[in-house]
Structure formats: structure tokens, C-alpha cells
C-alpha positions in Angstrom: -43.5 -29.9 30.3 -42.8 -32.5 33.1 -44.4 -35.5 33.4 -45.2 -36.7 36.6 -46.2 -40.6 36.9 -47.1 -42.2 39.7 -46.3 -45.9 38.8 -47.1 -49.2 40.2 -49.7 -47.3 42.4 -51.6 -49.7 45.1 -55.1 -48.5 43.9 -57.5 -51.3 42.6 -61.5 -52.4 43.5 -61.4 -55.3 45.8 -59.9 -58.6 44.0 -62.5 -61.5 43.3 -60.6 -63.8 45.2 -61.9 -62.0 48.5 -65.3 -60.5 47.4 -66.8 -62.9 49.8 -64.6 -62.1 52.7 -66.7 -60.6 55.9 -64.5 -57.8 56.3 -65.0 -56.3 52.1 -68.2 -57.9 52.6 -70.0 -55.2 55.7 -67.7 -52.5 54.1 -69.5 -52.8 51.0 -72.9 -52.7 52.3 -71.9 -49.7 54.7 -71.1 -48.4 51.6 -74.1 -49.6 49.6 -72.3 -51.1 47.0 -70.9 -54.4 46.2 -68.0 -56.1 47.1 -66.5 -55.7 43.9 -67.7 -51.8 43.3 -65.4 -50.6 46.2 -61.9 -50.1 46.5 -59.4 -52.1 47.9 -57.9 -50.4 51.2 -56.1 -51.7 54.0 -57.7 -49.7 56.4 -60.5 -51.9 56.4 -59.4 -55.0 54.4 -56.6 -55.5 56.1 -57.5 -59.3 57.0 -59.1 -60.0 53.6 -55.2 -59.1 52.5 -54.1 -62.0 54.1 -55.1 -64.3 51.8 -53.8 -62.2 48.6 -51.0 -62.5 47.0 -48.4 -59.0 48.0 -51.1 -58.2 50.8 -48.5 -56.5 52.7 -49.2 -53.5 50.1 -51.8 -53.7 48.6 -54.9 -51.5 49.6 -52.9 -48.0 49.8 -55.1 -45.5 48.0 -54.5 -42.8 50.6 -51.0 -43.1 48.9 -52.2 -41.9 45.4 -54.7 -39.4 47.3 -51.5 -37.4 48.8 -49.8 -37.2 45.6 -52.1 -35.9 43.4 -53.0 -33.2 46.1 -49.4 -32.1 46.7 -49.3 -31.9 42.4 -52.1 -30.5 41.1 -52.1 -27.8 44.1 -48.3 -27.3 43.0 -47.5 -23.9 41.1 -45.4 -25.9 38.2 -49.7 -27.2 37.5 -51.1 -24.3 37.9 -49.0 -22.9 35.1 -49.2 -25.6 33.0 -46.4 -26.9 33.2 -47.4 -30.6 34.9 -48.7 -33.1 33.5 -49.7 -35.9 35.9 -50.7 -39.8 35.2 -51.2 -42.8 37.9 -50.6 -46.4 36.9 -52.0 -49.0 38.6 -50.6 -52.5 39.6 -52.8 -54.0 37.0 -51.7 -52.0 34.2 -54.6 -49.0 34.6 -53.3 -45.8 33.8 -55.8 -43.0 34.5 -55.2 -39.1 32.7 -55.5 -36.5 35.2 -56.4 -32.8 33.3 -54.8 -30.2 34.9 -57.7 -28.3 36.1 -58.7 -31.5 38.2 -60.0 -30.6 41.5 -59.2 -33.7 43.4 -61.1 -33.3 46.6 -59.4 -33.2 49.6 -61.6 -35.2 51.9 -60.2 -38.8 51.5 -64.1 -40.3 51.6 -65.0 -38.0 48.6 -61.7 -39.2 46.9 -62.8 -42.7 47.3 -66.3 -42.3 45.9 -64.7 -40.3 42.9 -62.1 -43.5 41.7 -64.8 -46.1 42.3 -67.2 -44.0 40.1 -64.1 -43.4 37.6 -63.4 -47.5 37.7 -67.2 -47.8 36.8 -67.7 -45.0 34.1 -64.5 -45.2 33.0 -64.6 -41.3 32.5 -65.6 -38.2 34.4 -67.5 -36.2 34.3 -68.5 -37.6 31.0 -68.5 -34.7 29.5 -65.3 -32.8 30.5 -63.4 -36.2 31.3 -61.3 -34.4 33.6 -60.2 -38.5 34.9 -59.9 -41.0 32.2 -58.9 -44.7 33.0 -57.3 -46.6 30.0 -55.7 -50.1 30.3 -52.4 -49.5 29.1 -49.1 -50.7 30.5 -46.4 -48.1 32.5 -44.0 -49.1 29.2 -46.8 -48.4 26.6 -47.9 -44.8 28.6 -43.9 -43.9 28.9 -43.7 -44.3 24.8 -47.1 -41.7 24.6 -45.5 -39.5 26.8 -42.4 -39.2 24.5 -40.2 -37.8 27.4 -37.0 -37.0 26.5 -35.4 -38.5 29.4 -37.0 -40.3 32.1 -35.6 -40.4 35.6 -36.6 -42.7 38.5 -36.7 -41.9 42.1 -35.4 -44.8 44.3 -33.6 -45.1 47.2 -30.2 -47.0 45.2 -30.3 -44.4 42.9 -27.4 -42.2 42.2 -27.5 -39.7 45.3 -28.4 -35.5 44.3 -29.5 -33.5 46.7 -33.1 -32.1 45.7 -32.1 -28.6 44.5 -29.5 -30.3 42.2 -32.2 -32.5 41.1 -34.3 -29.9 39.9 -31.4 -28.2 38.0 -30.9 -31.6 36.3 -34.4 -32.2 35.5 -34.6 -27.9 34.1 -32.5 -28.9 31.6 -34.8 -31.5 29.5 -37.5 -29.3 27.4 -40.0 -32.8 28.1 -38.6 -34.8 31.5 -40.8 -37.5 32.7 -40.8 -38.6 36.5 -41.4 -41.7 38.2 -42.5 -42.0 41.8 -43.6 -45.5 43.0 -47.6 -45.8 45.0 -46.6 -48.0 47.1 -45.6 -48.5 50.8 -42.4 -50.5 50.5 -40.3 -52.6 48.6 -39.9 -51.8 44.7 -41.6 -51.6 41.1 -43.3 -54.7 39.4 -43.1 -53.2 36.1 -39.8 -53.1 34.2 -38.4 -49.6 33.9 -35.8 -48.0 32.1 -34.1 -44.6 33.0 -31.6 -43.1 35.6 -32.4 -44.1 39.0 -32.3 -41.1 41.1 -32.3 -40.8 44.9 -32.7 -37.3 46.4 -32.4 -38.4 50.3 -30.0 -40.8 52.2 -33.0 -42.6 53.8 -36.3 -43.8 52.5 -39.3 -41.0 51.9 -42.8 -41.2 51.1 -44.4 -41.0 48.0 -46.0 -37.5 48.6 -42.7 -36.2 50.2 -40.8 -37.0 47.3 -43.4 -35.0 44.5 -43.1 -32.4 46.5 -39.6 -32.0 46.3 -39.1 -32.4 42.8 -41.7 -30.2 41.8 -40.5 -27.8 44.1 -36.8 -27.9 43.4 -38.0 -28.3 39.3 -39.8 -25.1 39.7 -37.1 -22.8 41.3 -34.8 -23.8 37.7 -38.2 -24.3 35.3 -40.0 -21.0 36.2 -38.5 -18.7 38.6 
């Protein structure tokens, strides 16, 4: 089983500290909700961020939203073989079952993780999403991986085929990929620092790679 975690993630509801703002403020009613029911995104907050502390990324949902596509749409999930988990900058972790359907219209998504932030599980019965509190050190001690690798760009350089033999040859692997635009991880980590590319890649571009190159040793 790997475990794929996408830590440090820029996905939160709107701060208190710019509830009030104009821009979360018409955002909010456009959306019928309150200030503090939406989600944070830069798209649209992007002046409200100026006046919160690491502004220049926060607000990156879409971020999240092209991971968990490119994962649970992977064939490593669909055999069940993935197991997928995104921590938040303030210490949320929600549990993705496999058999999630994220949708792939970025409004829906929206509408889905403000409802999730709200119920706190969903749909209450299945509880296909479940958000915990729970730091990325606390979930990587659940997980019980075996050995935990973290993609960065100083990490020790493999291409991403040789990656995925490396990562084959772990019966329970966990993964790390940061949600964020730039810079690096606010929680403290520990495990080999990996990069699989001589220049920086997104988020989404480097989940599909590993699962990708993981599946070509894992499965086939």
C-alpha cells in the first residue's frame, strides 16, 4: 500500500482576521454564505491576503483539487493500492476513501470541502471525506509507513522511473507532496528528501509521476 499525503496543503475557510474584508465579504454573499463558511482562495481574496500573515500562498485550493483528481483517477487507486490523505496548514488532516468521486468541476469541489469543514464528515453516512484535527507528525505515526520519502527540489536527484523502483521495494511507503505554490513545509518532517526533476514541478505533476512510475514496479 502507498500512502500518498498531501501536506502542508493551502486549503482553509477564510481566516477571522479578514472576515470583514469587502472582497471575502461580496464573495460570500454571491455565495450565500458567510464570510467565515467559504473558503479561502486567492482567486478572489487575493487583496484580503495582504493583510495575512504568508498571503503570498495562501488561498490555493485549486492545488489540492488537481491532486486528488490525478490520484484517485490513478490505476495504483483503482486497485487499491493508494491510500490518499491531505493536511492542512492548520493541522487538518481529511481521510479520502478510495472510492471518492471528487468532482471534477472546481465550483462543485469547493461546495464539497466547505460542506466537509462544516459537517465534518460526508456523506454522513458513508464518510467517504473525514476531517480530523490531527498534526502531519501525529497522521505519519497512524499511517505506520515503513519508510517515508519527501519530494523536494534539494532532495537527492532520481529520475522518476528509478523513483518508483525505489519506492516498489517498501511493502507500506508513504509519500509527501507539499499543497502549496512555493517555498517549503511548515511542519517538521523526517524522511529522505527526494527530487525526481532538476527544476521545480507542481504539485499535481509530481503525484502523477510517482504513482505512475510506482505502478510500472508495484503492479505491472
Amino acid at each position: 500500500m502507498l500512502h500518498l499525503i498531501i501536506a502542508d496543503s493551502e486549503l482553509e475557510l477564510v481566516p477571522k482576521e479578514i472576515t470583514n474584508h469587502p472582497d471575502v465579504v461580496g464573495y460570500a454573499k454571491r455565495r450565500k454564505k458567510r464570510p467565515e463558511q467559504v473558503i479561502l482562495d486567492a482567486t478572489y481574496h487575493y487583496r484580503a491576503l495582504r493583510r495575512i500573515e504568508d498571503g503570498e500562498r495562501r488561498g490555493r485550493p485549486d492545488i489540492v483539487h488537481f491532486c486528488l483528481i490525478n490520484a484517485l483517477e490513478s490505476i495504483l487507486n483503482k486497485e487499491g493500492k493508494l491510500r490518499v490523505y491531505v493536511h492542512t496548514r492548520n493541522n487538518k488532516v481529511i481521510y479520502i476513501k478510495p472510492e471518492t468521486r471528487i468532482p471534477k468541476n472546481y465550483n462543485r469541489f469547493i461546495g464539497l470541502i466547505e460542506d466537509l469543514f462544516e459537517k465534518k464528515a460526508i456523506p454522513k453516512g458513508l464518510k467517504l471525506l473525514q476531517l480530523k484535527e490531527k498534526p502531519l507528525s501525529v497522521l505519519l505515526e497512524e499511517v505506520g509507513a515503513d519508510k517515508t520519502f519527501i519530494m523536494h527540489e534539494d532532495g537527492m536527484q532520481l529520475t522518476p522511473p528509478k523513483f518508483g523502483e525505489v519506492l516498489a521495494q517498501y511493502e507500506n511507503p508513504a509519500v509527501i507532496v507539499g499543497g502549496f505554490p512555493h517555498g517549503d513545509f511548515k511542519s517538521s518532517l523526517k524522511g529522505e528528501k527526494i527530487s525526481i526533476y532538476r527544476a521545480s514541478l507542481t504539485a499535481w505533476a509530481v503525484v502523477s509521476e510517482v504513482l505512475v512510475n510506482y505502478e510500472r514496479f508495484a503492479l505491472f
